[in-house]
Steps between C-alpha positions, in 0.01 A plus 500: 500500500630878398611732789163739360280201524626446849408819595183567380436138650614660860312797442188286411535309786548806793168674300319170589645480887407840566160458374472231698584705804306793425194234501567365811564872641129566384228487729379182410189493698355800314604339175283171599166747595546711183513146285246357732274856394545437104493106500145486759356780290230303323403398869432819620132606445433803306338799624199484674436898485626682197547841528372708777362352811225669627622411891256561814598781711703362811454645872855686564699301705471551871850664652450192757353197345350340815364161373351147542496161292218373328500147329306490179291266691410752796432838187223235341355437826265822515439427909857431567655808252227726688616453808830541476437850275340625789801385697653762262252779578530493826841486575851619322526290273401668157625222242414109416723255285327269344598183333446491104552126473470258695771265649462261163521843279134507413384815430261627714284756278422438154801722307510692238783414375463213192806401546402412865211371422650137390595488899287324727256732690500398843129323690396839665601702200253815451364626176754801421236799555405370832860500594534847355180629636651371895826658462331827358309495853823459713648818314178667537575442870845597473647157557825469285539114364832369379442141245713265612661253249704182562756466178693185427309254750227428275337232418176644302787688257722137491151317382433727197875594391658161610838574250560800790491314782811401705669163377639210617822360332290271348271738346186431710379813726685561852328484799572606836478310812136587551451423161429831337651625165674819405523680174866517379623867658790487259283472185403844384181365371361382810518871598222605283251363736547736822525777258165455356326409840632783654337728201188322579530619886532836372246471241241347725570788737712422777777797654829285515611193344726276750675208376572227722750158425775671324785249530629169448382201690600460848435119522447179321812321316632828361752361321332287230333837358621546149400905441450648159800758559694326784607780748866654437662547870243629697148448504410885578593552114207333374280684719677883504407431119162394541447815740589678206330348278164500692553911558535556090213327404281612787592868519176619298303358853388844682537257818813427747659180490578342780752174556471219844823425590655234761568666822891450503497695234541749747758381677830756442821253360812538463488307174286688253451219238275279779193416348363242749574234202163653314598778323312757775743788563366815610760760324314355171159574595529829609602602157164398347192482769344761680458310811653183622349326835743257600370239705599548876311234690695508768404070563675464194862654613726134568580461896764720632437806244591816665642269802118402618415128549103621346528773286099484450501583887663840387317680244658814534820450467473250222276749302743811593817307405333420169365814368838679672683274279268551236566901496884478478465265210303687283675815597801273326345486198498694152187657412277315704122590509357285766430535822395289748172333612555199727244178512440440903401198689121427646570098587605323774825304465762475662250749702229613613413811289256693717450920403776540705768362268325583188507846562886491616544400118312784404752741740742406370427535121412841633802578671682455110327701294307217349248589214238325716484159584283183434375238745500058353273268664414230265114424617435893490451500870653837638557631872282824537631630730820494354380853306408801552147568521419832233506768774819366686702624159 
Protein backbone atom coordinates (compact mmCIF):
# COMPACT_ATOMS: atom_id res chain seq x y z
CA UNK A 1 0.00 0.00 0.00
CA UNK A 2 1.30 3.78 -1.02
CA UNK A 3 2.41 6.10 1.87
CA UNK A 4 -0.96 8.49 0.47
CA UNK A 5 -3.16 5.50 0.71
CA UNK A 6 -1.90 4.96 4.20
CA UNK A 7 -2.82 8.15 5.15
CA UNK A 8 -5.99 8.82 3.95
CA UNK A 9 -6.63 5.20 5.45
CA UNK A 10 -5.49 6.80 9.05
CA UNK A 11 -7.37 9.77 8.47
CA UNK A 12 -10.49 7.63 7.58
CA UNK A 13 -10.14 5.72 10.44
CA UNK A 14 -9.66 8.78 13.37
CA UNK A 15 -12.98 10.52 11.37
CA UNK A 16 -14.79 7.22 12.26
CA UNK A 17 -13.34 7.02 16.13
CA UNK A 18 -14.27 10.42 16.79
CA UNK A 19 -17.67 10.00 15.53
CA UNK A 20 -17.95 7.31 17.51
CA UNK A 21 -17.11 9.36 20.55
CA UNK A 22 -19.05 12.29 19.80
CA UNK A 23 -22.11 9.63 19.81
CA UNK A 24 -21.44 8.28 22.92
CA UNK A 25 -20.80 12.00 24.33
CA UNK A 26 -24.51 12.66 23.17
CA UNK A 27 -27.23 12.53 25.46
CA UNK A 28 -28.44 9.35 24.56
CA UNK A 29 -31.55 9.28 26.54
CA UNK A 30 -33.00 12.28 24.68
CA UNK A 31 -31.96 10.67 21.43
CA UNK A 32 -34.13 7.38 22.42
CA UNK A 33 -37.47 9.85 23.37
CA UNK A 34 -37.01 11.96 20.20
CA UNK A 35 -36.88 8.42 18.05
CA UNK A 36 -39.42 6.99 20.37
CA UNK A 37 -41.68 10.55 19.31
CA UNK A 38 -41.23 9.92 15.35
CA UNK A 39 -41.30 5.98 15.35
CA UNK A 40 -44.85 5.84 17.94
CA UNK A 41 -46.29 8.64 15.84
CA UNK A 42 -48.99 6.67 14.07
CA UNK A 43 -49.96 5.65 17.76
CA UNK A 44 -50.64 8.84 18.96
CA UNK A 45 -54.32 9.90 18.41
CA UNK A 46 -54.99 12.93 16.47
CA UNK A 47 -56.61 15.92 17.71
CA UNK A 48 -59.62 15.76 19.45
CA UNK A 49 -60.26 19.74 19.30
CA UNK A 50 -59.00 21.56 16.27
CA UNK A 51 -58.53 24.97 16.55
CA UNK A 52 -59.81 27.05 19.32
CA UNK A 53 -61.19 25.57 22.43
CA UNK A 54 -63.94 27.26 23.70
CA UNK A 55 -62.72 26.37 27.61
CA UNK A 56 -65.16 26.98 30.75
CA UNK A 57 -64.18 29.79 32.86
CA UNK A 58 -62.15 28.41 35.97
CA UNK A 59 -62.61 29.86 39.69
CA UNK A 60 -59.06 31.72 40.33
CA UNK A 61 -57.07 29.73 42.38
CA UNK A 62 -57.36 30.24 46.09
CA UNK A 63 -53.86 31.88 47.61
CA UNK A 64 -54.36 28.80 50.18
CA UNK A 65 -55.83 25.77 48.63
CA UNK A 66 -57.33 24.17 51.78
CA UNK A 67 -58.69 20.78 50.51
CA UNK A 68 -60.18 17.25 50.93
CA UNK A 69 -60.22 13.86 48.85
CA UNK A 70 -63.04 12.59 47.13
CA UNK A 71 -63.04 9.06 45.42
CA UNK A 72 -64.98 8.96 42.21
CA UNK A 73 -67.07 6.62 44.12
CA UNK A 74 -67.97 9.14 47.08
CA UNK A 75 -68.65 12.52 43.95
CA UNK A 76 -71.42 9.87 42.36
CA UNK A 77 -72.87 9.24 45.62
CA UNK A 78 -75.22 12.46 45.77
CA UNK A 79 -75.83 11.73 49.86
CA UNK A 80 -72.26 11.04 50.53
CA UNK A 81 -70.71 14.12 48.05
CA UNK A 82 -73.44 16.38 49.93
CA UNK A 83 -72.28 15.91 53.01
CA UNK A 84 -68.98 16.32 52.77
CA UNK A 85 -69.61 19.82 50.52
CA UNK A 86 -71.21 21.07 53.41
CA UNK A 87 -68.20 19.92 55.38
CA UNK A 88 -66.67 22.54 53.00
CA UNK A 89 -69.15 25.33 53.78
CA UNK A 90 -68.85 25.26 57.04
CA UNK A 91 -65.44 25.12 57.79
CA UNK A 92 -61.93 26.31 56.01
CA UNK A 93 -61.67 24.21 53.74
CA UNK A 94 -62.66 25.89 50.31
CA UNK A 95 -61.41 23.11 47.73
CA UNK A 96 -62.27 19.20 46.89
CA UNK A 97 -60.04 16.75 44.74
CA UNK A 98 -61.77 14.44 43.18
CA UNK A 99 -60.79 11.27 41.51
CA UNK A 100 -61.33 11.18 37.55
CA UNK A 101 -60.81 7.44 37.28
CA UNK A 102 -61.11 5.02 39.23
CA UNK A 103 -58.40 2.67 40.72
CA UNK A 104 -58.78 0.28 37.35
CA UNK A 105 -58.57 3.71 35.14
CA UNK A 106 -62.23 3.78 34.27
CA UNK A 107 -63.39 6.93 33.57
CA UNK A 108 -65.78 8.20 35.71
CA UNK A 109 -67.94 10.76 33.49
CA UNK A 110 -68.72 10.14 30.03
CA UNK A 111 -65.71 12.36 28.10
CA UNK A 112 -65.61 14.28 25.48
CA UNK A 113 -62.78 13.42 24.23
CA UNK A 114 -63.15 10.55 21.15
CA UNK A 115 -60.09 9.56 21.61
CA UNK A 116 -61.07 8.68 25.26
CA UNK A 117 -63.96 7.39 24.48
CA UNK A 118 -62.46 3.76 23.38
CA UNK A 119 -61.51 3.64 27.37
CA UNK A 120 -63.64 1.88 29.64
CA UNK A 121 -66.08 4.20 31.54
CA UNK A 122 -66.08 3.18 34.97
CA UNK A 123 -69.79 1.41 36.87
CA UNK A 124 -70.83 4.80 38.52
CA UNK A 125 -69.82 6.82 35.52
CA UNK A 126 -72.29 9.97 35.03
CA UNK A 127 -73.65 11.23 31.79
CA UNK A 128 -71.11 14.24 31.00
CA UNK A 129 -73.75 17.23 31.55
CA UNK A 130 -74.70 15.93 34.87
CA UNK A 131 -71.10 15.93 35.81
CA UNK A 132 -70.76 19.40 34.36
CA UNK A 133 -73.96 20.69 35.72
CA UNK A 134 -72.45 19.40 39.67
CA UNK A 135 -69.19 20.98 39.29
CA UNK A 136 -70.88 24.25 37.87
CA UNK A 137 -72.79 24.20 41.40
CA UNK A 138 -69.56 23.79 43.53
CA UNK A 139 -68.08 26.97 41.67
CA UNK A 140 -71.30 28.64 42.04
CA UNK A 141 -70.55 28.06 45.74
CA UNK A 142 -67.10 29.03 45.47
CA UNK A 143 -65.63 25.60 46.04
CA UNK A 144 -62.38 25.29 43.89
CA UNK A 145 -61.99 21.43 42.53
CA UNK A 146 -58.67 20.12 41.32
CA UNK A 147 -59.25 16.53 38.77
CA UNK A 148 -57.12 14.18 39.89
CA UNK A 149 -55.51 11.71 37.38
CA UNK A 150 -53.47 8.53 38.00
CA UNK A 151 -50.91 8.19 34.78
CA UNK A 152 -48.98 5.04 34.05
CA UNK A 153 -50.89 2.58 36.55
CA UNK A 154 -53.62 1.86 34.30
CA UNK A 155 -55.25 -0.82 33.48
CA UNK A 156 -58.49 0.62 31.50
CA UNK A 157 -55.62 2.50 29.07
CA UNK A 158 -53.40 -1.13 28.98
CA UNK A 159 -56.89 -2.96 27.80
CA UNK A 160 -57.56 -0.69 24.77
CA UNK A 161 -53.81 0.25 23.68
CA UNK A 162 -52.23 -3.14 24.78
CA UNK A 163 -48.85 -2.40 22.28
CA UNK A 164 -48.25 0.60 25.18
CA UNK A 165 -48.34 -1.26 28.00
CA UNK A 166 -45.23 -2.25 30.05
CA UNK A 167 -43.54 -5.62 28.82
CA UNK A 168 -42.15 -8.52 29.99
CA UNK A 169 -38.93 -9.92 28.31
CA UNK A 170 -41.03 -12.21 26.79
CA UNK A 171 -43.32 -9.83 25.25
CA UNK A 172 -46.46 -10.52 27.35
CA UNK A 173 -47.67 -7.39 29.61
CA UNK A 174 -45.82 -6.78 33.13
CA UNK A 175 -47.54 -6.94 36.12
CA UNK A 176 -46.82 -5.88 39.48
CA UNK A 177 -47.04 -7.78 42.60
CA UNK A 178 -50.68 -6.91 43.11
CA UNK A 179 -51.17 -7.68 39.72
CA UNK A 180 -51.88 -4.37 38.09
CA UNK A 181 -50.37 -3.12 34.74
CA UNK A 182 -48.63 0.07 33.79
CA UNK A 183 -48.40 1.87 30.53
CA UNK A 184 -44.74 2.04 29.32
CA UNK A 185 -43.51 5.71 30.90
CA UNK A 186 -40.61 5.58 28.49
CA UNK A 187 -42.78 5.30 25.34
CA UNK A 188 -43.75 8.74 24.18
CA UNK A 189 -46.94 7.39 22.89
CA UNK A 190 -48.33 6.21 25.99
CA UNK A 191 -48.15 9.92 26.97
CA UNK A 192 -50.93 10.97 24.80
CA UNK A 193 -53.42 9.60 27.16
CA UNK A 194 -52.95 11.96 30.38
CA UNK A 195 -52.70 14.73 27.96
CA UNK A 196 -56.05 14.28 26.52
CA UNK A 197 -57.79 13.37 29.92
CA UNK A 198 -56.47 16.20 31.46
CA UNK A 199 -58.10 18.48 28.47
CA UNK A 200 -61.22 16.70 29.26
CA UNK A 201 -60.92 17.89 33.12
CA UNK A 202 -60.60 21.25 31.84
CA UNK A 203 -63.14 20.96 29.25
CA UNK A 204 -65.73 19.43 31.50
CA UNK A 205 -65.03 22.31 33.87
CA UNK A 206 -62.91 21.53 36.64
CA UNK A 207 -60.14 24.50 38.18
CA UNK A 208 -56.85 22.35 38.33
CA UNK A 209 -55.74 19.28 36.77
CA UNK A 210 -53.48 17.04 39.27
CA UNK A 211 -51.73 14.12 38.03
CA UNK A 212 -51.01 11.39 40.25
CA UNK A 213 -48.51 7.97 39.50
CA UNK A 214 -45.76 9.68 37.74
CA UNK A 215 -42.91 7.17 38.04
CA UNK A 216 -41.62 3.86 37.52
CA UNK A 217 -42.80 0.87 39.42
CA UNK A 218 -41.80 0.47 42.90
CA UNK A 219 -42.45 -3.34 43.12
CA UNK A 220 -42.98 -6.55 41.33
CA UNK A 221 -39.86 -8.34 39.49
CA UNK A 222 -38.54 -5.06 38.10
CA UNK A 223 -36.02 -6.45 36.31
CA UNK A 224 -37.70 -8.58 33.61
CA UNK A 225 -39.37 -5.21 32.19
CA UNK A 226 -38.16 -4.75 28.68
CA UNK A 227 -39.16 -0.70 28.09
CA UNK A 228 -39.66 0.78 24.68
CA UNK A 229 -36.66 3.36 25.27
CA UNK A 230 -34.72 1.62 28.11
CA UNK A 231 -33.65 4.42 30.59
CA UNK A 232 -29.99 5.96 29.96
CA UNK A 233 -28.37 6.43 33.66
CA UNK A 234 -30.94 7.72 35.63
CA UNK A 235 -34.46 7.20 35.67
CA UNK A 236 -35.36 11.05 36.45
CA UNK A 237 -34.43 11.57 32.59
CA UNK A 238 -37.36 9.90 31.33
CA UNK A 239 -39.56 11.74 33.52
CA UNK A 240 -37.79 15.57 33.56
CA UNK A 241 -38.72 14.88 29.75
CA UNK A 242 -42.10 13.82 30.16
CA UNK A 243 -42.63 16.97 32.56
CA UNK A 244 -41.74 18.75 29.62
CA UNK A 245 -43.44 17.23 27.40
CA UNK A 246 -46.80 17.23 29.32
CA UNK A 247 -46.27 21.34 29.90
CA UNK A 248 -45.92 21.90 25.80
CA UNK A 249 -48.79 20.17 24.84
CA UNK A 250 -50.98 21.29 27.71
CA UNK A 251 -50.06 24.97 27.90
CA UNK A 252 -53.30 26.16 25.88
CA UNK A 253 -55.27 24.74 29.41
CA UNK A 254 -56.39 28.18 31.23
CA UNK A 255 -56.02 25.75 34.41
CA UNK A 256 -52.89 25.02 36.88
CA UNK A 257 -51.30 21.82 36.78
CA UNK A 258 -50.52 20.24 39.58
CA UNK A 259 -48.00 16.98 40.14
CA UNK A 260 -48.29 14.17 43.58
CA UNK A 261 -45.06 13.42 44.48
CA UNK A 262 -43.51 10.76 47.09
CA UNK A 263 -42.83 12.42 50.31
CA UNK A 264 -38.92 11.92 50.34
CA UNK A 265 -38.95 13.87 47.68
CA UNK A 266 -38.54 16.36 50.15
CA UNK A 267 -35.96 15.17 51.92
CA UNK A 268 -32.66 17.73 51.34
CA UNK A 269 -29.45 15.26 49.94
CA UNK A 270 -26.33 15.64 49.57
CA UNK A 271 -26.45 13.71 46.31
CA UNK A 272 -28.59 15.59 43.84
CA UNK A 273 -29.08 12.78 41.22
CA UNK A 274 -31.33 10.57 44.01
CA UNK A 275 -34.40 9.73 42.49
CA UNK A 276 -35.77 7.15 44.98
CA UNK A 277 -35.03 4.49 42.00
CA UNK A 278 -38.40 6.02 40.14
CA UNK A 279 -37.42 8.80 38.37
CA UNK A 280 -39.30 11.37 41.12
CA UNK A 281 -36.87 14.25 41.75
CA UNK A 282 -38.21 17.40 42.85
CA UNK A 283 -35.61 20.00 41.09
CA UNK A 284 -37.47 18.55 37.80
CA UNK A 285 -40.88 19.29 38.75
CA UNK A 286 -40.59 22.58 39.84
CA UNK A 287 -39.57 23.60 36.41
CA UNK A 288 -42.93 22.58 34.88
CA UNK A 289 -46.01 22.40 37.57
CA UNK A 290 -47.57 25.01 39.37
CA UNK A 291 -47.99 23.11 42.48
CA UNK A 292 -46.46 19.94 43.70
CA UNK A 293 -47.97 18.20 47.05
CA UNK A 294 -45.54 15.77 48.05
CA UNK A 295 -46.84 13.16 50.10
CA UNK A 296 -45.85 13.64 53.86
CA UNK A 297 -47.74 10.98 55.76
CA UNK A 298 -45.79 11.06 58.44
CA UNK A 299 -46.75 6.76 59.07
CA UNK A 300 -45.00 6.40 56.01
CA UNK A 301 -41.38 7.94 57.14
CA UNK A 302 -39.12 4.28 57.82
CA UNK A 303 -38.32 3.89 61.78
CA UNK A 304 -35.68 6.09 63.10
CA UNK A 305 -36.31 9.15 60.54
CA UNK A 306 -35.40 12.31 62.19
CA UNK A 307 -33.98 10.00 65.21
CA UNK A 308 -37.80 9.02 66.39
CA UNK A 309 -38.65 5.30 66.88
CA UNK A 310 -42.62 6.51 65.34
CA UNK A 311 -42.34 9.24 63.20
CA UNK A 312 -46.35 9.08 62.70
CA UNK A 313 -46.34 9.91 66.57
CA UNK A 314 -44.71 13.31 65.44
CA UNK A 315 -46.54 15.11 62.88
CA UNK A 316 -44.96 18.25 63.22
CA UNK A 317 -41.76 17.75 62.89
CA UNK A 318 -42.03 15.25 60.11
CA UNK A 319 -44.27 17.74 58.13
CA UNK A 320 -41.84 20.85 59.06
CA UNK A 321 -38.67 18.92 58.11
CA UNK A 322 -40.34 18.12 54.80
CA UNK A 323 -41.69 21.26 53.48
CA UNK A 324 -38.31 23.05 55.20
CA UNK A 325 -36.48 20.79 52.99
CA UNK A 326 -38.80 21.30 50.35
CA UNK A 327 -38.14 25.31 50.31
CA UNK A 328 -34.30 25.09 50.09
CA UNK A 329 -34.65 22.74 47.19
CA UNK A 330 -36.62 24.61 45.02
CA UNK A 331 -34.87 27.76 45.99
CA UNK A 332 -31.86 25.49 44.25
CA UNK A 333 -33.41 25.35 41.23
CA UNK A 334 -33.43 27.29 37.75
CA UNK A 335 -36.56 28.86 36.87
CA UNK A 336 -38.79 27.01 38.91
CA UNK A 337 -42.57 27.91 39.00
CA UNK A 338 -44.00 25.76 41.66
CA UNK A 339 -44.70 26.11 44.88
CA UNK A 340 -45.75 24.00 47.36
CA UNK A 341 -49.03 22.33 48.48
CA UNK A 342 -48.48 19.32 50.75
CA UNK A 343 -51.04 16.10 50.87
CA UNK A 344 -51.64 15.50 54.90
CA UNK A 345 -52.63 12.48 56.79
CA UNK A 346 -56.42 11.75 58.25
CA UNK A 347 -55.72 7.73 59.12
CA UNK A 348 -54.67 5.96 61.86
CA UNK A 349 -51.42 4.00 61.51
CA UNK A 350 -48.80 3.75 63.13
CA UNK A 351 -51.30 6.24 65.15
CA UNK A 352 -54.01 7.37 66.28
CA UNK A 353 -54.88 10.48 64.17
CA UNK A 354 -57.32 12.41 66.34
CA UNK A 355 -57.82 16.61 65.37
CA UNK A 356 -55.06 17.01 67.42
CA UNK A 357 -52.38 15.63 65.10
CA UNK A 358 -54.13 16.46 61.98
CA UNK A 359 -54.06 19.92 62.60
CA UNK A 360 -50.20 19.83 63.76
CA UNK A 361 -49.76 18.83 59.94
CA UNK A 362 -51.64 21.67 58.98
CA UNK A 363 -49.12 24.08 61.38
CA UNK A 364 -46.70 23.14 60.08
CA UNK A 365 -47.43 23.49 56.29
CA UNK A 366 -48.31 26.90 57.62
CA UNK A 367 -45.29 27.68 59.33
CA UNK A 368 -43.47 27.23 55.43
CA UNK A 369 -45.20 29.24 53.37
CA UNK A 370 -47.13 26.41 51.86
CA UNK A 371 -49.65 27.30 49.00
CA UNK A 372 -52.27 25.55 51.16
CA UNK A 373 -52.43 22.14 52.00
CA UNK A 374 -54.60 18.97 51.34
CA UNK A 375 -55.85 16.35 53.79
CA UNK A 376 -55.85 11.93 52.32
CA UNK A 377 -58.12 9.61 53.96
CA UNK A 378 -58.98 6.91 51.61
CA UNK A 379 -62.84 6.15 52.78
CA UNK A 380 -63.49 10.08 52.68
CA UNK A 381 -63.98 10.08 56.38
CA UNK A 382 -62.45 13.45 57.76
CA UNK A 383 -61.88 14.76 61.48
CA UNK A 384 -64.06 18.00 61.85
CA UNK A 385 -62.75 19.30 64.15
CA UNK A 386 -59.55 19.24 62.69
CA UNK A 387 -60.75 22.77 60.75
CA UNK A 388 -61.67 25.78 61.27
CA UNK A 389 -65.20 26.46 61.48
CA UNK A 390 -66.01 29.78 58.81
CA UNK A 391 -65.95 32.46 61.55
CA UNK A 392 -62.76 31.12 63.41
CA UNK A 393 -60.74 32.36 60.00
Amino acid sequence: MSANKKRVLNQLLIAAGLAVIIMLLLPLNWLDFKRGLNQNQSLRPELTRPGPTPWPEPLATPEKVKGIYLTGNTFASASRRDYLIKLVERTELNAVVIDVKDHRGRLAYDPNSPFLATIPTSSIAMANNDYKEILETLQAKNIYTIARITNFQDPAAVASFPELALKNQTGSVWQDFKGMVWLDMTNPASWQIPIEQAKDAALIGFDEVQFDYIRFPTDGNIKQIAYANPPVGKKYHTLAEFYRYLDEQLADLPIPLSVDLFGLTYHHRADSEYDLNIGQRLIDAALYFDYISPMVYPSHYPTGYLGFANPAAHPYEIVNKAMGDGNLIMAQATSSRALSRPWLQDFDLGANYDANMVRAQIKAADANNTAGWLIWNASNRYTEDAFLIETEQ
